[in-house]
C-alpha positions as a LaTeX table, in Angstrom:
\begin{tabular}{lrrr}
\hline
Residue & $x$ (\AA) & $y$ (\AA) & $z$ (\AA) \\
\hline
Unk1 & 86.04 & 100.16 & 105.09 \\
Unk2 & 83.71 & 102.73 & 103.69 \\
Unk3 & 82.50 & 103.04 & 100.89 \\
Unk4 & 81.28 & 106.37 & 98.67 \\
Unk5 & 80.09 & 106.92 & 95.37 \\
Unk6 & 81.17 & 110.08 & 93.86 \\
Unk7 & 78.36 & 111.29 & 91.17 \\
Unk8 & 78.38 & 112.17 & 87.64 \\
Unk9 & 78.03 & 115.96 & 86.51 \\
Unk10 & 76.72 & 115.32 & 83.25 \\
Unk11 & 72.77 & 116.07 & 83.94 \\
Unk12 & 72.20 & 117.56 & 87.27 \\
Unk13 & 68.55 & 116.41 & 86.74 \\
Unk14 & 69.54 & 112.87 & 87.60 \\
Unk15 & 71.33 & 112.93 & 90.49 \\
Unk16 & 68.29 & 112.58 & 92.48 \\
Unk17 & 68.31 & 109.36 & 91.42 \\
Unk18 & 71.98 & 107.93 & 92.05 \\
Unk19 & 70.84 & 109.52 & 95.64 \\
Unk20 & 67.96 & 107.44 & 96.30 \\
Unk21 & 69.85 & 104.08 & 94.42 \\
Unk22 & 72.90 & 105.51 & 96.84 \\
Unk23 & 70.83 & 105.83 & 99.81 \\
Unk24 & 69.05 & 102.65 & 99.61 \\
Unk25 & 72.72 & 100.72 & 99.38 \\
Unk26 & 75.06 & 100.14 & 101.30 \\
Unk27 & 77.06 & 103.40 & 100.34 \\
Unk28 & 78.51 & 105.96 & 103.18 \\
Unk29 & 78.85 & 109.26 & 101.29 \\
Unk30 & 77.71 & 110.92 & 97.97 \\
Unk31 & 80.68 & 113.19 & 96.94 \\
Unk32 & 80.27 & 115.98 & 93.98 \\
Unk33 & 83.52 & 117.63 & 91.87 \\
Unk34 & 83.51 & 121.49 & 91.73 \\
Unk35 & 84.42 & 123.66 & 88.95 \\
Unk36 & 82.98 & 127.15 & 87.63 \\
Unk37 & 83.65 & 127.77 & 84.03 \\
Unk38 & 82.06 & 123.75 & 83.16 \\
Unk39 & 78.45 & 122.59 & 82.61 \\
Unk40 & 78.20 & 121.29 & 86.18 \\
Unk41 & 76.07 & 121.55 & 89.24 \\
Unk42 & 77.24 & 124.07 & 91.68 \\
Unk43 & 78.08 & 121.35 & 94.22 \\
Unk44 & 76.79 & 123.33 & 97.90 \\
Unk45 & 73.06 & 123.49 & 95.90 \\
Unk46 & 72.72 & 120.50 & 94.75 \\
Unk47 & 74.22 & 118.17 & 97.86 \\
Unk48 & 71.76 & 119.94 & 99.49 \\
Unk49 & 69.00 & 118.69 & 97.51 \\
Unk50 & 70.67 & 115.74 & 97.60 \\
Unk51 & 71.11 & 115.82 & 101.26 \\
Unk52 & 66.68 & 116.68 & 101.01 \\
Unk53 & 66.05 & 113.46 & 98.95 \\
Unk54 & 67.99 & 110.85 & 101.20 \\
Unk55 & 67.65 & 110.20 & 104.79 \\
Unk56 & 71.32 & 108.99 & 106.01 \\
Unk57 & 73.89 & 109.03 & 103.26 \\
Unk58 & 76.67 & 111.66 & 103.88 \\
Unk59 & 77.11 & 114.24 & 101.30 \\
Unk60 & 80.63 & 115.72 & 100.37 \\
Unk61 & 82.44 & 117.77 & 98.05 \\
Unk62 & 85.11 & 116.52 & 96.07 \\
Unk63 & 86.62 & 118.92 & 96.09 \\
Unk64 & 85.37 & 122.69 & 96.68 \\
Unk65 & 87.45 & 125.35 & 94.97 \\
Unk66 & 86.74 & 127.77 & 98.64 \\
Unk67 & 89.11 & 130.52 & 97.01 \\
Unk68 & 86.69 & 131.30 & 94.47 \\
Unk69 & 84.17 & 132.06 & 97.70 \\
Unk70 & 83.83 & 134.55 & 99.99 \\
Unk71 & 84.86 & 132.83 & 103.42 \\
Unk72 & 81.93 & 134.57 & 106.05 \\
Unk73 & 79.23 & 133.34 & 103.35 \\
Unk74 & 81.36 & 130.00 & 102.74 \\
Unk75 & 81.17 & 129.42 & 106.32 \\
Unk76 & 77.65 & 130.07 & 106.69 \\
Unk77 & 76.54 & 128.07 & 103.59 \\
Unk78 & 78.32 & 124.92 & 104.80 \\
Unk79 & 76.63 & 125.74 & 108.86 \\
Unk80 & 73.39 & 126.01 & 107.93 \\
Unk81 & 73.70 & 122.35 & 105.12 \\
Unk82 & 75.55 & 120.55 & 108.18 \\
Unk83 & 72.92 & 121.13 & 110.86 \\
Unk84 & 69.78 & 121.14 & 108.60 \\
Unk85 & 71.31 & 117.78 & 107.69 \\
Unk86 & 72.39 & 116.50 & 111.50 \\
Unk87 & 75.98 & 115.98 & 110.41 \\
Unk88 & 75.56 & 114.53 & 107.45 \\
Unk89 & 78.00 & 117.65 & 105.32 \\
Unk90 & 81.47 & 116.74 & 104.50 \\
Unk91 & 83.78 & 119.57 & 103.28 \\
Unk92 & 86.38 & 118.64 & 100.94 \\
Unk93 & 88.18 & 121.78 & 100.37 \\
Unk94 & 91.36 & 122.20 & 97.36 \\
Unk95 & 92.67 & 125.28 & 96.15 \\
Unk96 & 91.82 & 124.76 & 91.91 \\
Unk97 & 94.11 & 124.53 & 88.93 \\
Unk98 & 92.27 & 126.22 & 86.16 \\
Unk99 & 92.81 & 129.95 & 85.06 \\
Unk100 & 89.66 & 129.95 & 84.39 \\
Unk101 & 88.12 & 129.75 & 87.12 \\
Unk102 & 89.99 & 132.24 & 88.86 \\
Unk103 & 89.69 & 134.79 & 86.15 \\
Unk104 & 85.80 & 134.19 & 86.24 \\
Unk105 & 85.64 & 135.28 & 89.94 \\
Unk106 & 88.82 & 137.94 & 90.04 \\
Unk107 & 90.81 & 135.84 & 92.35 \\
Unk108 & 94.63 & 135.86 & 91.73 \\
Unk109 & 95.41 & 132.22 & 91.26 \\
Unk110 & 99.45 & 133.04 & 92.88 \\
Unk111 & 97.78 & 133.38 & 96.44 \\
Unk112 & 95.39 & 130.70 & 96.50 \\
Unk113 & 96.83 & 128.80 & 98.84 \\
Unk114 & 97.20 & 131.33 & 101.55 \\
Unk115 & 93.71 & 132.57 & 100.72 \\
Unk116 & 92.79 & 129.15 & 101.80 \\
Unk117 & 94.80 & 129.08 & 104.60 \\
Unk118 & 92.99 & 132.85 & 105.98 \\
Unk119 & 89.30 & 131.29 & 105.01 \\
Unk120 & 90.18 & 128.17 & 107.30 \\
Unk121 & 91.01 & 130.61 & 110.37 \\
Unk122 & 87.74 & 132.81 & 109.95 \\
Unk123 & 85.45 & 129.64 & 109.26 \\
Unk124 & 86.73 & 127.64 & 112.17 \\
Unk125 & 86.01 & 131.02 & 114.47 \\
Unk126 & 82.85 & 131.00 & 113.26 \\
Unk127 & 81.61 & 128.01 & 113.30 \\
Unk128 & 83.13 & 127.98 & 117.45 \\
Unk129 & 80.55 & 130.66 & 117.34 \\
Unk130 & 83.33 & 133.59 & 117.35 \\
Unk131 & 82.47 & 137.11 & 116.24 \\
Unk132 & 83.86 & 137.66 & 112.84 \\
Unk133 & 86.18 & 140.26 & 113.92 \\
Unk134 & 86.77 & 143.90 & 113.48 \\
Unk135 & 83.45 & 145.01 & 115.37 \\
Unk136 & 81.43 & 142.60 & 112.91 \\
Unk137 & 79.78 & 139.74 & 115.68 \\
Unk138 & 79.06 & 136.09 & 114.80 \\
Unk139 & 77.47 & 134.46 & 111.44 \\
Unk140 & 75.26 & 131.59 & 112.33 \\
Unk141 & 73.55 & 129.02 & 112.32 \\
Unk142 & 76.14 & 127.13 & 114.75 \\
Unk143 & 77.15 & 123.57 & 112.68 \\
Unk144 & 75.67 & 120.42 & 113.78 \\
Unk145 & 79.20 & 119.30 & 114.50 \\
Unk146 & 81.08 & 121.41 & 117.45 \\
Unk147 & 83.26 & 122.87 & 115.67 \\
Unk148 & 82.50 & 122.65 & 112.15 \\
Unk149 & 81.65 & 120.00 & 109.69 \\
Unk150 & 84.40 & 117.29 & 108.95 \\
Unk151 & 86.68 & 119.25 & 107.06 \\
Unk152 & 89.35 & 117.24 & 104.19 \\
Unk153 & 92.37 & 118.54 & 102.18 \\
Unk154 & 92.69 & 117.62 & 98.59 \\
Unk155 & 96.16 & 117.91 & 97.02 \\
Unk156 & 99.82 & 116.24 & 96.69 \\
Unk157 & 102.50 & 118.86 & 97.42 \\
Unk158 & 104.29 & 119.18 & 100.89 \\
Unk159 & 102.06 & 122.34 & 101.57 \\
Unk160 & 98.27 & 121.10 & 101.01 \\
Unk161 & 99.27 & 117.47 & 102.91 \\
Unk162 & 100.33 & 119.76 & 105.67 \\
Unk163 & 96.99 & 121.89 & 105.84 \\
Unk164 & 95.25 & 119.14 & 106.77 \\
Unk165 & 97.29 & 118.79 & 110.14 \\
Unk166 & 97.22 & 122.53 & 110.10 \\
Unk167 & 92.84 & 123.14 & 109.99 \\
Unk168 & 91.81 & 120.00 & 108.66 \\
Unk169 & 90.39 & 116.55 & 109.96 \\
Unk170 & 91.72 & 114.57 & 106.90 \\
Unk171 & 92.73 & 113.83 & 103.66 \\
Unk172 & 91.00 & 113.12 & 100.36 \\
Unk173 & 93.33 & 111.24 & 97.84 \\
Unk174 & 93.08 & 111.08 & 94.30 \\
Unk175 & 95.87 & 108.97 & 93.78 \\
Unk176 & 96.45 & 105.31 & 92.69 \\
Unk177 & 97.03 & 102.66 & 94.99 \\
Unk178 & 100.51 & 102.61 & 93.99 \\
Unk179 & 101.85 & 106.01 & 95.05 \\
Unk180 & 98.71 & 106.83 & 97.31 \\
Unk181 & 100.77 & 105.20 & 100.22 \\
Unk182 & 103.98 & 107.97 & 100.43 \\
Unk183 & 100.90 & 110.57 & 100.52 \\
Unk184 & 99.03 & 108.60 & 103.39 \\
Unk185 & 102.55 & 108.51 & 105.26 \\
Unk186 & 103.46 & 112.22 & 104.83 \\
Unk187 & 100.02 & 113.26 & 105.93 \\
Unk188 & 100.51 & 111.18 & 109.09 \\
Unk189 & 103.41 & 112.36 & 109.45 \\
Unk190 & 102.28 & 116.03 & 109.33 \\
Unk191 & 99.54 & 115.00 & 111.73 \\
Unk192 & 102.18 & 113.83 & 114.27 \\
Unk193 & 104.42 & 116.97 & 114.04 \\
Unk194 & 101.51 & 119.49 & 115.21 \\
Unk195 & 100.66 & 116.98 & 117.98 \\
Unk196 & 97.41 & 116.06 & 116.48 \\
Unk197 & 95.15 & 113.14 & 118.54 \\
Unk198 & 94.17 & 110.41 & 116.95 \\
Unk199 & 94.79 & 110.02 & 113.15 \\
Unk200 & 93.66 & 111.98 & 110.20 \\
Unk201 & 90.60 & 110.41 & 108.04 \\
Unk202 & 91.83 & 108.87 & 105.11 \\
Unk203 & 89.58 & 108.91 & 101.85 \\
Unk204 & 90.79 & 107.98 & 98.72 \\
Unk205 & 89.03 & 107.98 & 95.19 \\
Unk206 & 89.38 & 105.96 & 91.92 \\
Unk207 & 87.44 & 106.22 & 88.93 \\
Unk208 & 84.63 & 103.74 & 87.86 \\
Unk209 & 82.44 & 102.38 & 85.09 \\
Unk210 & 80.42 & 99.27 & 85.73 \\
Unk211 & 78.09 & 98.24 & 82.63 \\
Unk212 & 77.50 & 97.82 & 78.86 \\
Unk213 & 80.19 & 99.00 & 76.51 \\
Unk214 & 78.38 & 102.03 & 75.57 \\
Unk215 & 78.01 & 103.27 & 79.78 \\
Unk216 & 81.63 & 102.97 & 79.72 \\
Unk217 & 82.79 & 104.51 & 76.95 \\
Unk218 & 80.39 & 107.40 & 77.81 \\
Unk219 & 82.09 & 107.89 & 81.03 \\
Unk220 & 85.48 & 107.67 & 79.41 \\
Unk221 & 84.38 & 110.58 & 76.91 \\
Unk222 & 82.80 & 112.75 & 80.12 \\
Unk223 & 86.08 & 112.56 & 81.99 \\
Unk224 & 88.03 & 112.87 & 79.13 \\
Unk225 & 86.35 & 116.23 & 78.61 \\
Unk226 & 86.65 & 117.25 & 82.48 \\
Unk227 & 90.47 & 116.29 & 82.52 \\
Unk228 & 91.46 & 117.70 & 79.11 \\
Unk229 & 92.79 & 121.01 & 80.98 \\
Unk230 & 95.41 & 118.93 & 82.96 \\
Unk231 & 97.18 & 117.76 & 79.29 \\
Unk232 & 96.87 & 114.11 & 80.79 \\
Unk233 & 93.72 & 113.22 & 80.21 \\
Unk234 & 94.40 & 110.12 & 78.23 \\
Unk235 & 96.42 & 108.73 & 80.89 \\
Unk236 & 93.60 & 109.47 & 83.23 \\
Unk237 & 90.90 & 107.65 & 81.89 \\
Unk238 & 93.14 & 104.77 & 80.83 \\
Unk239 & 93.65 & 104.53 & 84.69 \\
Unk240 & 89.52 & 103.92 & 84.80 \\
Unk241 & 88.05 & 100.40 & 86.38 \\
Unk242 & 85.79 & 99.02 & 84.87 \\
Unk243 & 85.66 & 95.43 & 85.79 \\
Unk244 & 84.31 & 94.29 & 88.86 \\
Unk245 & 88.11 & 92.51 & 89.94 \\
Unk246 & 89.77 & 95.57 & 89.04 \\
Unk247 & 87.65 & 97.64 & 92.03 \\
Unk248 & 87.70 & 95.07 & 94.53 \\
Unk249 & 91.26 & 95.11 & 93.72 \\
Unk250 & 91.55 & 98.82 & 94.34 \\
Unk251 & 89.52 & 98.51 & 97.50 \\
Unk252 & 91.14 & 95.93 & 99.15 \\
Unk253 & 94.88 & 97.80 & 98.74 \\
Unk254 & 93.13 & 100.84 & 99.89 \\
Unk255 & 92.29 & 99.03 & 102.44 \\
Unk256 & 95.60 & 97.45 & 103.13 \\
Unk257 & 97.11 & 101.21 & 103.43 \\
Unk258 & 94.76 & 101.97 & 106.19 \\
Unk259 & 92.36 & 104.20 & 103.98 \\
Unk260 & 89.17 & 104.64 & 105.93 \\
Unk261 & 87.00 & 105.06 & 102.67 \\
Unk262 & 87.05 & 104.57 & 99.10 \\
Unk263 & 85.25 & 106.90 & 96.65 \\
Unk264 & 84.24 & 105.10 & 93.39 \\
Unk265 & 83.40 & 107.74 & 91.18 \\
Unk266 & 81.27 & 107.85 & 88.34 \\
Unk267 & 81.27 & 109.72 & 85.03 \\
Unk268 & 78.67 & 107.75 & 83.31 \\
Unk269 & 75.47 & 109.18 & 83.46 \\
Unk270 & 73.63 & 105.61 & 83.49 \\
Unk271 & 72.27 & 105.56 & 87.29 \\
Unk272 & 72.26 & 101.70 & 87.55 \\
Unk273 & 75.87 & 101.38 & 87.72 \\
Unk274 & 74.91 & 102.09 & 91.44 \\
Unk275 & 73.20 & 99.00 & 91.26 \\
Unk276 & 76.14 & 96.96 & 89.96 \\
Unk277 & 78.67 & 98.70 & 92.21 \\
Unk278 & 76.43 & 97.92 & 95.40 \\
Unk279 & 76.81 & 93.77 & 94.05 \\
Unk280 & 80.41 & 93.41 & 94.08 \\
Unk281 & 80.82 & 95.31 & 97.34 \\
\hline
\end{tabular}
């Protein structure tokens, strides 16, 4: 089992060093949220200097709103961070929920979904080193990865679990333990419908706060303010660990579904939760 921490977006100016702490751990990935209209890093800028700052950690978005982009210079971006990295890029793509976000960048929020689907099929031609199409040749660099980088689905209806079988290589979950299983299954079961090898990657997230009372009410406050768009924030951050039982708990029935990594993700800005995390693992 793998294990990632996902960062806080409080104060881009930090996250150098939750990198290094990250890096120097025994952490897998370093995975960054996306959204537009919020006081947040734009998440393709600063994994890369992320990516700069660390020498083997993986670094993954969590998940990229790819509607809101323009696909060609989507698919270049995330080329050109996977090789310069040797690998090291993993693409969590989702579709977004906000109307803000959409209205910021004139995208019609009713056809996100296929507008995913069409960005998959021109980035996975270009990254096989395909021309673009319509007398317009190929957009390099070519990935590290044949192929692409690792590409994962966020999402919980019938039509996102079945993208991943469709262009992805698996599935990020932000579900609980308790109903992440039926999404595990139905993704598998996708998988085994469009004669997929192999199985789907499997990475699920829960939120964290290791520390003092004051780190974890801070991080209960930041992610009350991300969520409060969704009208269930407060049963979002009451579903928050914060005791070192309560995330080996998580882990280990993760781990028991056949996840292949958990993300513990961080709202707290306090970087030596990394610290804490890395001694219960």
């Amino acid at each position: 089992m793998n294990i990632g921490i996902g960062l806080p977006i409080g104060d881009p100016a930090a996250l150098l060093t939750w990198a290094r702490r990250a890096d120097a751990g025994p952490f897998s990935t370093l995975g960054l949220l996306d959204r537009l209209v919020y006081d947040n890093p734009e998440p393709l800028v600063a994994l890369a200097v992320l990516a700069g700052a660390t020498s083997r950690i993986r670094v993954q978005t969590e998940v990229l709103l790819a509607p809101l982009r323009d696909s060609a210079l989507l698919a270049k971006q995330a080329a050109t961070l996977d090789r310069m990295t040797g690998g090291r890029l993993v693409l969590g793509l989702g579709i977004g929920g906000r109307d803000d976000d959409h209205q910021a960048t004139g995208v019609d929020k009713r056809t996100r979904g296929r507008r995913l689907d069409e960005q998959m099929a021109v980035m996975r031609r270009l990254w096989s080193g395909e021309d673009h199409g319509d007398g317009v040749g190929p957009i390099g660099p070519a990935p590290a990865r044949p192929g692409g980088p690792e590409v994962l689905f966020g999402g919980f209806q019938p039509v996102a679990l079945e993208r991943v079988a469709r262009w992805g290589d698996g599935f990020l979950a932000a579900a609980a333990p308790s109903w992440a299983g039926g999404l595990f299954d139905t993704v598998r079961g996708f998988w085994k419908e469009y004669g997929r090898e192999g199985e789907p990657r499997i990475v699920a997230q829960v939120n964290v706060a290791l520390g003092p009372q004051e780190v974890i009410d801070d991080a209960r406050a930041n992610m009350h303010a991300y969520y409060t768009f969704t009208g269930m924030a407060d049963r979002m951050v009451a579903g928050m660990l914060t005791t070192p039982a309560e995330i080996r708990t998580a882990i280990a029935d993760f781990a028991d579904l056949g996840a292949d990594e958990v993300m513990l993700y961080c709202y707290g800005l306090e970087p030596t939760q990394v610290d804490r995390l890395a001694d219960i693992l």
